[in-house]
N, C-alpha and C positions, 0 to 999 in steps of 0.2 A: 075303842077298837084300834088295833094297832094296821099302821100302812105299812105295804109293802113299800121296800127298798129298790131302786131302779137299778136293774143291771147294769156292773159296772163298762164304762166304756174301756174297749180294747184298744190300747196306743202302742205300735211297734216300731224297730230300730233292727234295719235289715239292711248287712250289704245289697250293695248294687253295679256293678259295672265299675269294683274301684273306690265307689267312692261310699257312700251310707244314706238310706231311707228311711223318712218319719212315715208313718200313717197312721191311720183313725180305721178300723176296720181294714178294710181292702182297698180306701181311699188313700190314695197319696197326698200327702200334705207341704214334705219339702226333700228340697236334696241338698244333704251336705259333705265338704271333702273328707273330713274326719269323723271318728267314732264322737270325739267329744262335742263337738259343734251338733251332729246327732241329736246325741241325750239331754245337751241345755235344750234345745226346741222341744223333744220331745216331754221333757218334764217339766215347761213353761206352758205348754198344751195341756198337760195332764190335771196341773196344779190350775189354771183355767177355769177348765171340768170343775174341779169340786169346790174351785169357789162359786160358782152357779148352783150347787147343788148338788154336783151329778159326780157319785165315785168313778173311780178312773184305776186303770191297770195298766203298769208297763212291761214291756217284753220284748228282749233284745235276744235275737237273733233268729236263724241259728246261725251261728259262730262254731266251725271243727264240728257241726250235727248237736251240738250241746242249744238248747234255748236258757235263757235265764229270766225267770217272771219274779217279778217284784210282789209283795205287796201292794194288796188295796188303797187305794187311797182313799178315805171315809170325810166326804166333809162333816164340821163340827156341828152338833146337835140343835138343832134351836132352843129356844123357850119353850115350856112344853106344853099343849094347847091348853085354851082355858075351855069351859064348858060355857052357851052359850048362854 
């Protein structure tokens, strides 16, 4: 029987006041001054996620009304199970 795959987690990168917002959901998780300081936290977050297991999605903005979503991140497959 095959498992279902866990939804992946939403991680965004949103201006704020100036400066740039990480979050997890609708959770804020950090502020930073720059876009780029931004994206390392939020793709240090993301990559995290699937190394625990859990795929993970990024998605920065909107930026000008435009959003830009990444690909998936899929962590790597296990061993594949044995029968007992």
């Amino acid at each position: 029987m095959r498992s279902k795959r866990p939804a992946p987690l939403e991680y965004f990168v949103r201006q704020n006041n100036g400066g740039w917002r990480v979050l997890l959901g609708a959770r804020v998780l950090s502020d930073h001054a720059t876009y780029a300081q931004a994206y390392r936290a939020v793709e240090a977050e993301a990559n995290r996620a699937v190394e625990r297991g859990q795929p993970s999605n990024i998605v920065v903005g909107p930026v000008g009304g435009v959003c830009v979503e990444f690909p998936v991140m899929e962590p790597e497959p296990g061993p594949p199970d044995r029968p007992a």
